[in-house]
MARPARO-284895 format. One record per residue (C-alpha): residue in three letters; x, y, z. Coordinates in steps of 0.001 Angstrom, whole numbers, plus 500000, padded with zeros to 6 digits. Each point is the difference from the previous one (the first is absolute). Layout:
ALAXYZ;...
***
This chain:
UNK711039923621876131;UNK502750498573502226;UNK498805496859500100;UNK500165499858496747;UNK503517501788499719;UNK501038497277502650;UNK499032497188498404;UNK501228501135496491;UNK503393500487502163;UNK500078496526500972;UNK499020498478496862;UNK503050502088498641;UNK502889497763502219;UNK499136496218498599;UNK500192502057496322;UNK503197501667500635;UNK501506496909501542;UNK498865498074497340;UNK501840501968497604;UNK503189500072501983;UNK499944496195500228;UNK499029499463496526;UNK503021502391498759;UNK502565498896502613;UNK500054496352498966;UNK499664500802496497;UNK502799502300499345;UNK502544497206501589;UNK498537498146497787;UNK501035501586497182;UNK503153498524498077;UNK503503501775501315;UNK500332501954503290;UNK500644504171500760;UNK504251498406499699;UNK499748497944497156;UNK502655502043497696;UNK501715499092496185;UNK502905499593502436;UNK500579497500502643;UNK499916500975503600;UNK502332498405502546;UNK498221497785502018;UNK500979501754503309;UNK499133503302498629;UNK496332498740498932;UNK499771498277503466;UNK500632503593501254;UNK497791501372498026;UNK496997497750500393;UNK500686499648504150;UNK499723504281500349;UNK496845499788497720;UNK498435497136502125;UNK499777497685497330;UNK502108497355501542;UNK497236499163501884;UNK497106497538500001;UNK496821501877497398;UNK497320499804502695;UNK502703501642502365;UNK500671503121497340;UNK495968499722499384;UNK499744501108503179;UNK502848501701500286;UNK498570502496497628;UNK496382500201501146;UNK501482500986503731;UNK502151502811498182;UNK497369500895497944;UNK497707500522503272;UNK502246502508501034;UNK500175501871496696;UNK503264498926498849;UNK499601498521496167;UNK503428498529500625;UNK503314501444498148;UNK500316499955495969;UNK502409497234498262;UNK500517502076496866;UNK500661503339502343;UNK502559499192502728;UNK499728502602502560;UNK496466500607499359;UNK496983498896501409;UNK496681498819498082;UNK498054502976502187;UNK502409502481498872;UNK500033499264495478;UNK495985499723500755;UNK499795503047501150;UNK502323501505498016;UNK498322498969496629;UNK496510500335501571;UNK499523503629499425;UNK500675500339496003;UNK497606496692499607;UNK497664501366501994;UNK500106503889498122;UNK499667497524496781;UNK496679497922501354;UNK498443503371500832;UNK500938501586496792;UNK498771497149498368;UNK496487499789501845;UNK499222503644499416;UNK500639499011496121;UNK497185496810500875;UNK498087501821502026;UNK499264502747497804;UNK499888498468496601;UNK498230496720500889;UNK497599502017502363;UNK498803502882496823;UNK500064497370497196;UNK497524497964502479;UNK497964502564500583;UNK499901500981496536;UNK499234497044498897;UNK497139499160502640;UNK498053503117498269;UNK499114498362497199;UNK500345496313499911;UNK500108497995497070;UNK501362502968497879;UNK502915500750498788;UNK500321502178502748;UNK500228496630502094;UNK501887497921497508;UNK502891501777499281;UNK501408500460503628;UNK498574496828501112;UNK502499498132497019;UNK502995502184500930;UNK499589499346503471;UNK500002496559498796;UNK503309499687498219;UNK501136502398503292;UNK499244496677502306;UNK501414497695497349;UNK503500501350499073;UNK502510499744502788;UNK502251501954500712;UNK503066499158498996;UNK498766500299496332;UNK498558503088500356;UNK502667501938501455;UNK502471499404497486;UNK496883500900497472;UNK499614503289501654;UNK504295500375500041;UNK499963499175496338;UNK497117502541498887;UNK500550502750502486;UNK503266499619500895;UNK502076498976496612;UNK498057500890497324;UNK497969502898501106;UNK502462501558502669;UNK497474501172502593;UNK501222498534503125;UNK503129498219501686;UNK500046496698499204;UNK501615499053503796;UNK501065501443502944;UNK497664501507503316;UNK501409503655500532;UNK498779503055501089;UNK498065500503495953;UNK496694499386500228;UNK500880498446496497;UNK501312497017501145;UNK496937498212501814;UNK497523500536496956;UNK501175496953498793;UNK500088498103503152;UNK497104500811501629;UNK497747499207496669;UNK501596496994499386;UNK499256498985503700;UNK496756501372500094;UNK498791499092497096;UNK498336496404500833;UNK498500501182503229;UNK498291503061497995;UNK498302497463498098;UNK498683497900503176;UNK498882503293501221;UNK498495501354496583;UNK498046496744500001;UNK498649500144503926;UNK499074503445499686;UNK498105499086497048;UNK498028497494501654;UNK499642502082503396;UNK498438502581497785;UNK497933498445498280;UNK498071498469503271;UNK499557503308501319;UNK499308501881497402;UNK496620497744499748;UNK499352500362503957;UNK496509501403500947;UNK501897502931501652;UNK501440501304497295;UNK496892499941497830;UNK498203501994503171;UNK502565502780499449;UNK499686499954496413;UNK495965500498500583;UNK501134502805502675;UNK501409501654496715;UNK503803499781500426;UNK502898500261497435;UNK500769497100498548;UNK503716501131500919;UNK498925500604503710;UNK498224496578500477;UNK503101498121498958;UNK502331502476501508;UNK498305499908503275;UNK498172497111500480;UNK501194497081497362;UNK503859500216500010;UNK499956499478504361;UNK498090496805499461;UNK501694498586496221;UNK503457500638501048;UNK499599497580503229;UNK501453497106498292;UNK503314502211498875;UNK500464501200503908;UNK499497496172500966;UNK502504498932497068;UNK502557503038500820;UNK501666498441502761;UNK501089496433498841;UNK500933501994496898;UNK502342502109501209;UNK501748497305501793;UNK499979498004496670;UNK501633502954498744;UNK503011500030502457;UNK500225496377499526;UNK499465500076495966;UNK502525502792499541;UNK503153498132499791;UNK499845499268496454;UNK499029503717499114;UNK503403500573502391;UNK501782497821498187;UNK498626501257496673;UNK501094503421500495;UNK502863499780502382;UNK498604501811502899;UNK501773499346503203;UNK496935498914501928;UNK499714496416502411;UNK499473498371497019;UNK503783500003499164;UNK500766498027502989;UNK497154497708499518;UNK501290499265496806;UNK503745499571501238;UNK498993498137503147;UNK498198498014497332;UNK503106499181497748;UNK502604499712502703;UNK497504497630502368;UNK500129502866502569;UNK497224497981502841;UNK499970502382502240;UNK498820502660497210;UNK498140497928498338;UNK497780499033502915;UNK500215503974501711;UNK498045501399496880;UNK497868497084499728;UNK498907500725503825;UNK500003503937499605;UNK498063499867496690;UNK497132497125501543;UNK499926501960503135;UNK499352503299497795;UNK497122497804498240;UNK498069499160503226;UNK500277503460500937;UNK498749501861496625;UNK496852497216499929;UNK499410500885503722;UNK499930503696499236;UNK497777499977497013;UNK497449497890501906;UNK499887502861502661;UNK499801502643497061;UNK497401497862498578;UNK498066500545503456;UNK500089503563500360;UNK499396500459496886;UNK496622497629499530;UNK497583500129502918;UNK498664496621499900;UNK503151498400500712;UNK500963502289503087;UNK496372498651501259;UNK501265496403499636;UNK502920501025501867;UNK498482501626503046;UNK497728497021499770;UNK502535497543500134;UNK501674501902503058;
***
């Protein structure tokens, strides 16, 4: 097992890298720069400005620059937030996102996981159509249509909920965390379908039917462990997805998560920013796909053979 978390480890830092390369030449790429203004700078004060954010120098020397910071932990300071540093908004924003991607996988988790399994019961019935299409249109309709859908039904013309905001109401993150959770509910509806339906066919569960078991305690027991693998192996590059696919929800209903200074760093050419949260959220990636393959091993025992195996 730590070979294999070793190697994973080091398959992790040419990915990462990658992505910090990738996202570092591309962002000065982009037309304009984080002091391109309406209003003309003086030339000394944009010489200033440029020589105390090191981009008076060569690129390869800033590329660097930035990967020896970044060794140390230090995401460099903000453009957009004089004063503050790119560690500091991060983490600052990181909690509310975070509250919103768990929020919004319990949502996934619980109504893609029971609309599986209900379906998996009886396939090819209507029983297995009918959450099997509205998982579906779940997968197919982003997000930034379907919030405003929900804010226009729920929020405008029925009056339930708040149609913005992240307070202490448990009111406002209805809307947020079903809009978010909505596409991933329908990934998992659909591989808890299919996990179920192998099992449920497996010789050991027709032995413990033949032993004379409820129906209810052989999938219960015995059927959901082994159909529900695929979710747990899914569950962990979801939920990163999740942090990473939650700025538009943010933005959608104006909670003050790191999405808002995505966004900003986005508009205002913030590189720093830009290329922090692109870092954080890859690094977060690599670490939820790392984790699920371990669940996935504890939880099946033919895999934690391969492991000890392989060690």
């Amino acid at each position: 097992m730590w070979r294999f978390l070793t190697w994973r480890l080091l398959q992790a830092i040419p990915v990462i890298l990658a992505v910090i390369t990738i996202t570092f030449f591309l962002v000065r790429a982009a037309p304009g720069g984080p002091f391109s203004t309406e209003k003309a700078v003086h030339p000394q004060v944009q010489a200033a400005l440029e020589a105390q954010y090191r981009l008076d120098q060569p690129m390869i020397q800033q590329y660097l620059s930035y990967l020896g910071d970044l060794v140390q932990g230090d995401l460099g300071p903000s453009f957009n937030f004089p004063g503050r540093s790119v560690n500091e908004l991060i983490f600052s924003g990181l909690p509310i996102t975070a509250e919103l991607g768990l929020y919004a996988m319990l949502v996934a988790v619980l109504i893609g996981g029971l609309a599986g399994v209900f379906a998996a019961l009886k396939p090819n019935s209507l029983q297995d159509y009918v959450p099997m299409s509205l998982s579906m249109i779940g997968i197919c309709m982003p997000s930034f249509l379907l919030g405003p859908l929900l804010v226009l039904i729920f929020g405008i013309w029925l009056d339930w909920l708040p149609i913005s905001g992240w307070g202490n109401s448990p009111g406002d993150k209805v809307l947020p965390s079903i809009t978010l959770g909505a596409m991933y509910a329908g990934y998992i509806a659909r591989l808890s379908r299919s996990g179920m339906l192998e099992v449920l066919s497996a010789d050991y569960l027709r032995t413990a039917r033949a032993k004379g078991l409820p129906e209810r305690v052989v999938i219960a027991k015995h059927a959901l462990r082994g159909g529900l693998l695929p979710v747990i192996t899914f569950l962990g590059p979801a939920f990163a997805g999740l942090l990473s696919g939650s700025f538009v929800v943010e933005t959608v209903f104006q909670i003050p998560g790191l999405g808002r200074f995505y966004i900003q760093a986005a508009f205002n050419r913030d590189y720093t920013m830009i290329l922090g949260t692109t870092t954080f959220l890859a690094a977060l990636i690599v670490f939820f796909n790392l984790l699920s393959d371990v669940i996935a091993a504890w939880l099946n025992p033919r895999l934690r053979y391969q492991f000890k195996k392989a060690s």
